[in-house]
N, C-alpha and C positions, 0 to 999 in steps of 0.2 A: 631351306629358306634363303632366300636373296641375302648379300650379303650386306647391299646397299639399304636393304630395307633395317636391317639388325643394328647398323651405324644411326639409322634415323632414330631407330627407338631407344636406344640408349640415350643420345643427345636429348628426349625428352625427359629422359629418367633426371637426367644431371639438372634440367630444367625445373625439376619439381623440386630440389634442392636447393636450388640458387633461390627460390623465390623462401626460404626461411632468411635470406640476408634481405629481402625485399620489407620482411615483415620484423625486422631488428627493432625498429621504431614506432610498431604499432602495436597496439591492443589487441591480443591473440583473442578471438573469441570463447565463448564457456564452453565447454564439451558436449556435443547433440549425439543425438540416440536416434536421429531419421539415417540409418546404415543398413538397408535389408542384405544387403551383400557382403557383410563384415565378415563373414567366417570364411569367404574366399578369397576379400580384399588383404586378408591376415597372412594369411599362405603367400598370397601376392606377393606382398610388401617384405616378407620374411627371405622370398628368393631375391627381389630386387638388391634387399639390402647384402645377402651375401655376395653378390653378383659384385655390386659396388664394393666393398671391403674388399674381396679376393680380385680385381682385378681394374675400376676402372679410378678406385681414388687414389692406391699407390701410384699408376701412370698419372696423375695429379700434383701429388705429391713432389714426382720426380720432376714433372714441370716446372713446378713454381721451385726445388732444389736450384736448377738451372738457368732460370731467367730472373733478370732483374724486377721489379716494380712495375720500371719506367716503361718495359718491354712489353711486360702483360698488360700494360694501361694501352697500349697501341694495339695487341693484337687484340685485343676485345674491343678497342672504338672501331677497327676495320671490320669486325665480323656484327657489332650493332650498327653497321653502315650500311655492309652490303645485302643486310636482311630488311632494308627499310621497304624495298617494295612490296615485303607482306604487309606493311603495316599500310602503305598507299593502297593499295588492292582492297582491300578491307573498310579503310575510309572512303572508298566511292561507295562502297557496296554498303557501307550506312548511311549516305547522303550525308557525307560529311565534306563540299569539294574546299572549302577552305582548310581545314586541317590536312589534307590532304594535298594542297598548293604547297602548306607551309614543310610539311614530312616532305613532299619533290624537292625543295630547294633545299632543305636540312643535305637529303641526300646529293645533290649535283655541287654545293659547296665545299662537303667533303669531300666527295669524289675527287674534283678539279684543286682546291687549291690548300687541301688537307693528306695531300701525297697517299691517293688511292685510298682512304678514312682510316691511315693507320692516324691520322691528327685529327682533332674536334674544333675546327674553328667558328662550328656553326654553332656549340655554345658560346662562344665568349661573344659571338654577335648578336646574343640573346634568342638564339631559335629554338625555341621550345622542342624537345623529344618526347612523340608521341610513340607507344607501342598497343600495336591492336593484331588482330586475329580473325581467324572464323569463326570459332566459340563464341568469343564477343561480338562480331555480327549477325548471329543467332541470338543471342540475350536481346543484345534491341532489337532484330526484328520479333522479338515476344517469342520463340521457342524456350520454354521452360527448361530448368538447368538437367533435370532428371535424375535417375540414382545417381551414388558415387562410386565411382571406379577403381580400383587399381590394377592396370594392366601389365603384363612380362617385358622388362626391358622399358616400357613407359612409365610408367609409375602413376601417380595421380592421377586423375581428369572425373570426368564426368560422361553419361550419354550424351548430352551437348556439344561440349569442349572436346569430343572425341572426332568429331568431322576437322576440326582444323588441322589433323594430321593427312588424312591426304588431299583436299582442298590447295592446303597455302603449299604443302608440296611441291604440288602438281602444277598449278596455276601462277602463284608469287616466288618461290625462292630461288632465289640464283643459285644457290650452290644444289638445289636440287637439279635443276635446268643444266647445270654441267656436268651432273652425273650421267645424267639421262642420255647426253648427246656426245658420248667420247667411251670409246673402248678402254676397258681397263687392259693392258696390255702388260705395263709392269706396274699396276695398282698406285699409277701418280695423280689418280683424280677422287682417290679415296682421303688424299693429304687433308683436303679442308675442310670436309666432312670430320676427321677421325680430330685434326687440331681442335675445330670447334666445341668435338666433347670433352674437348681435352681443359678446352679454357672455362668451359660452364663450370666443370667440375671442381676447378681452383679455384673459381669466383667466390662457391660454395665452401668451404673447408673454413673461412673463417666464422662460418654461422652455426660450425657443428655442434656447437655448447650450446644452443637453443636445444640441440632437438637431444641431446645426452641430457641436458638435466630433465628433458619433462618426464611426466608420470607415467607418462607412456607414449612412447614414439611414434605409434602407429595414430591413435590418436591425433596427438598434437601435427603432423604432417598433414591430415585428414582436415581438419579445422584450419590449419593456416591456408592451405591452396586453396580450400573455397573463399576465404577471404580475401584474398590475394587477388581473384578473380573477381569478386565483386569491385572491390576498389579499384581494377582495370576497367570495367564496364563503364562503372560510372566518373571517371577520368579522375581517380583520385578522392572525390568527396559525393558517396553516397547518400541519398537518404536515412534519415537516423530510425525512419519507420521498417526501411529495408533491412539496415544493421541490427534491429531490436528481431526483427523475426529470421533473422540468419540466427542470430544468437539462442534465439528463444528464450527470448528474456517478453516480450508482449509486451505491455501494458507493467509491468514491473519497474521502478527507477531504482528498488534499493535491494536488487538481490543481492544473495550473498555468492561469492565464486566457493568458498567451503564447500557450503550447500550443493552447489550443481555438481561439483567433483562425487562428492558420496552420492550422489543420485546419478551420476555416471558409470561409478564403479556399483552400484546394487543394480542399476539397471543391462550392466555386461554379466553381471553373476548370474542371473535371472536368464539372460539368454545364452547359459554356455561358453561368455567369454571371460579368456582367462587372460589380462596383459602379463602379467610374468610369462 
């Protein structure tokens, strides 16, 4: 397998982890039971996660040993800089061109007068950070979100959300674009690809006590990413008719979360699954 390909899907894996710091402040939804893929998604999710333990969160770890605060707050504004033209690409391709004027100038302010976007002077001048995708421009254009996935070295996503891997690849990212077009000779253009998973991954470690206390890991990981993703689609504030039926809650105001846990866990007994 490509070597460049195995760097990309890691960096998604770490991505699916960073987004439980995304969800630090929000209302995790109730536990659903639309998973027809669970008894594979389980296996999945069980090698991801040794994957990550035995090898990509101590390199993490040893990161964040290493560098200051100050340092990872720069190398992560550069690499949420030079990834913005996924997110411009994306916003034409929803007919979004004002969001998409305002993501260009986010990005060429940094660029130019935020020393290559290791600096953010485009927040303090009030410029809104937008992040969008292909998955998300498949939600609006109405393709429906589909099973839920967890794929080797990916982690999370959806049939959906599964094109924005090689779409934004291929078409938006820069640091894809510099892989593509430079020989690895002594493996110096693997640096920012391999840094980047490097820094998703640290971003993530202070969110790991979400996903160690819940009742089940595989679970709550399962439940936060699709929410996570809604809340992307709909720029932060969904409809409450769309969150009621993510949740599956309906027509319901006063369910109980007790309740949906034990009808959670009788309805994985029922189909052979065991969270222990």
């Amino acid at each position: 397998m490509d070597p460049k390909i195995n760097l990309k899907r890691l960096a998604r894996h770490a991505f699916g982890l960073v987004a439980l710091a995304l969800l630090a402040a929000c209302h995790v939804a109730p536990p659903r039971t639309d998973d027809p893929n669970e008894n594979v998604n389980r296996k999945v999710y069980a090698f991801n996660d040794k994957l990550d333990k035995a090898i990509i969160r101590p390199v993490a770890v040893g990161y964040r040993n290493v560098t200051t605060p100050g340092v990872r707050t720069a190398v992560s504004d550069f690499y949420t800089n030079i990834r913005l033209p996924i997110t411009i690409g994306n916003q034409l391709l929803q007919g979004r061109p004002g969001q998409a004027a305002v993501t260009t100038g986010r990005f060429i302010v940094n660029l130019g007068i935020g020393f290559l976007g290791f600096k953010d002077p485009a927040s303090m001048l009030g410029m809104p950070l937008y992040d969008s995708d292909f998955g998300v421009t498949l939600a609006r254009w109405g393709v429906p979100e589909g099973e839920y996935l967890v794929l080797p070295f990916v982690g999370p996503t959806t049939v959906r959300d599964v094109w924005r891997l090689p779409v934004d690849s291929y078409f938006f990212d820069p640091l894809s674009y510099l892989s593509r077009n430079h020989d690895f000779h002594h493996g110096e253009y693997y640096v920012p690809s391999v840094l980047y998973l490097v820094t998703l991954r640290a971003r993530a470690i202070d969110a790991e006590s979400f996903l160690a206390s819940a009742y089940d890991p595989y679970v709550f990981m399962r439940d936060a990413y699709r929410q996570q993703r809604l809340y992307q689609i709909y720029d932060g504030n969904p409809p409450e008719d769309v969150i009621e039926k993510m949740q599956g809650v309906g027509d319901s105001k006063d369910f109980d979360p007790d309740e949906l846990l034990k009808e959670q866990h009788s309805w994985e007994k029922q189909n052979g699954q065991n969270p222990d």
